[in-house]
C-alpha positions in Angstrom: 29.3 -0.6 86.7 31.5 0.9 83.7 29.8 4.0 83.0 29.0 5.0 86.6 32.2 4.3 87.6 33.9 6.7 85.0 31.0 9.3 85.4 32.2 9.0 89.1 36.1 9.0 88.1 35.3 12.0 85.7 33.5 14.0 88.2 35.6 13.4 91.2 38.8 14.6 89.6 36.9 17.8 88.0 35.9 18.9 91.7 31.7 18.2 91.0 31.3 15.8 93.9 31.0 16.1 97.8 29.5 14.4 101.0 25.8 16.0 99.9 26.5 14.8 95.6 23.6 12.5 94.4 23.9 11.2 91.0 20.3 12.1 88.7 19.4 9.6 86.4 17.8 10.5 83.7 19.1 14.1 84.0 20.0 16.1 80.7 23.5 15.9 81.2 25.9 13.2 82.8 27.7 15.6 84.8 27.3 19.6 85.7 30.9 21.4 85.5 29.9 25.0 86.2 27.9 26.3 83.0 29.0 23.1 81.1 27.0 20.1 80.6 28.9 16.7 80.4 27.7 13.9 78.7 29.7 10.4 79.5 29.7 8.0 77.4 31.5 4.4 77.8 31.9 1.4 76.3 34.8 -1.5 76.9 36.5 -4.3 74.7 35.3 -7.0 76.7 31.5 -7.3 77.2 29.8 -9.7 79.6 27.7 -11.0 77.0 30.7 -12.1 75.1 34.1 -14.0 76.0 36.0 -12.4 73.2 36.5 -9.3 72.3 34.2 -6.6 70.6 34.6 -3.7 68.6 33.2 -0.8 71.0 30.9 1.3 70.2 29.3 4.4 71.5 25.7 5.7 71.6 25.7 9.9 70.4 22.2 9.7 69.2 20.3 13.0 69.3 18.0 13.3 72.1 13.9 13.9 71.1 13.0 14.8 75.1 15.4 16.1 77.8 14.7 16.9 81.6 16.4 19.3 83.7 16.4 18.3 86.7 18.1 21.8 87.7 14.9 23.5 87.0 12.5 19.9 86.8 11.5 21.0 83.4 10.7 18.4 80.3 10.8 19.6 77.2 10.0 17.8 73.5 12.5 19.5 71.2 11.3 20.9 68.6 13.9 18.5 66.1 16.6 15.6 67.7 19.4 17.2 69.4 22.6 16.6 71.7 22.4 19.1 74.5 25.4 18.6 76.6 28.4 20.8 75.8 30.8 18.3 75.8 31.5 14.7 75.0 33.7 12.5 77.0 33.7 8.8 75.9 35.3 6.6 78.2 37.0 3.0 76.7 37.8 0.6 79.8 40.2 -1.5 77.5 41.8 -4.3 79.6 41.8 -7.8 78.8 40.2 -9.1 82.2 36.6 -7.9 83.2 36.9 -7.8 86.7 36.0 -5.1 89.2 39.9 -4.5 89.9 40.2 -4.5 86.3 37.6 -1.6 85.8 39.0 0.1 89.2 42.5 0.9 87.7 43.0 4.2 86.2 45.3 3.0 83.6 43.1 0.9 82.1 41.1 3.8 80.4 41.1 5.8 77.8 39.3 9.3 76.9 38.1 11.2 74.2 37.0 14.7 74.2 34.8 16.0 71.7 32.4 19.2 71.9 29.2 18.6 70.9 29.4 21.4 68.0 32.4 19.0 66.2 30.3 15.6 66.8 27.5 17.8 65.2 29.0 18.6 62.6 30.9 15.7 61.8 28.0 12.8 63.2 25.0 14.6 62.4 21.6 12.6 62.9 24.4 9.3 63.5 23.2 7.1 66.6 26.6 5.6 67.2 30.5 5.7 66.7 33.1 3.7 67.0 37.0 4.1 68.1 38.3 4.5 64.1 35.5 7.7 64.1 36.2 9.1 67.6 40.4 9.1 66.3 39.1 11.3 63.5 37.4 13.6 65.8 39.9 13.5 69.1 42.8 12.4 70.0 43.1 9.5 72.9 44.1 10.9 75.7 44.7 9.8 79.6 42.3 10.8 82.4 44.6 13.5 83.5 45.0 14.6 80.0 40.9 14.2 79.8 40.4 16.5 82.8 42.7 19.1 81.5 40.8 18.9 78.3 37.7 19.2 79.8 39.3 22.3 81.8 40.4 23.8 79.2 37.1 23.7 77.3 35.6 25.8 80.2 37.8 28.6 80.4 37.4 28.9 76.3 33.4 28.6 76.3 
């Protein structure tokens, strides 16, 4: 429920989503702002699995095959790459797991990295954790996280 939830959040505040908006699974990209590809990432310190809790960790592996839904197109790449724009890695950091726990705002934090620093930082890495992000972003607020995100746009 985490990571549609903040793929929702994320989307809703940039202006992406409206009565006709269906979410593509599987798509190349998380979420389509304009010409920029999103990819949402999200992890929490409490897991289900677990009742204490855990150091999070995020998935940024490079991607072998990507589809486009846009244009329903496959492709093998020709070596692993990420091929989203963007980054945004979502932390739900509360000490309750609970729906109204993962529903309020202020229990989140952001990070938002463009895929050319995780490149060159991360390389072929599969997964980071919060000390890593720190060195790449600062943590930020979802209205600080939109205006990042905003911001990235008008400079691309």
């Amino acid at each position: 429920m985490r990571s549609l939830y903040a793929e929702w959040l994320l989307a809703r505040r940039l202006g992406v989503l409206n009565s006709d908006s269906i979410r593509v699974e599987w798509d190349m990209a998380d979420i389509r702002f304009g010409d920029i590809l999103i990819e949402v990432k999200t992890s929490g310190v409490l897991q289900q699995w677990s009742e204490s809790p855990t150091a999070p960790r995020f998935s940024i592996a490079p991607q072998k095959i990507v589809w486009d839904s846009a244009k329903n197109v496959t492709r093998k790449l020709p070596k692993p790459a990420r091929t989203s724009h963007l980054y945004v890695f979502c932390l739900h950091q509360s000490d309750e797991l609970t729906n109204s726990s993962v529903l309020a705002e202020r229990n989140w934090q952001f990070w938002v990295v463009p895929t050319s620093e995780l490149d060159a930082k991360c390389a072929n890495q599969k997964s980071i954790g919060l000390s890593g992000l720190d060195t790449l972003a600062e943590r930020l607020d979802l209205d600080q996280a939109v205006s990042a995100i905003i911001k990235f746009r008008h400079q691309g």
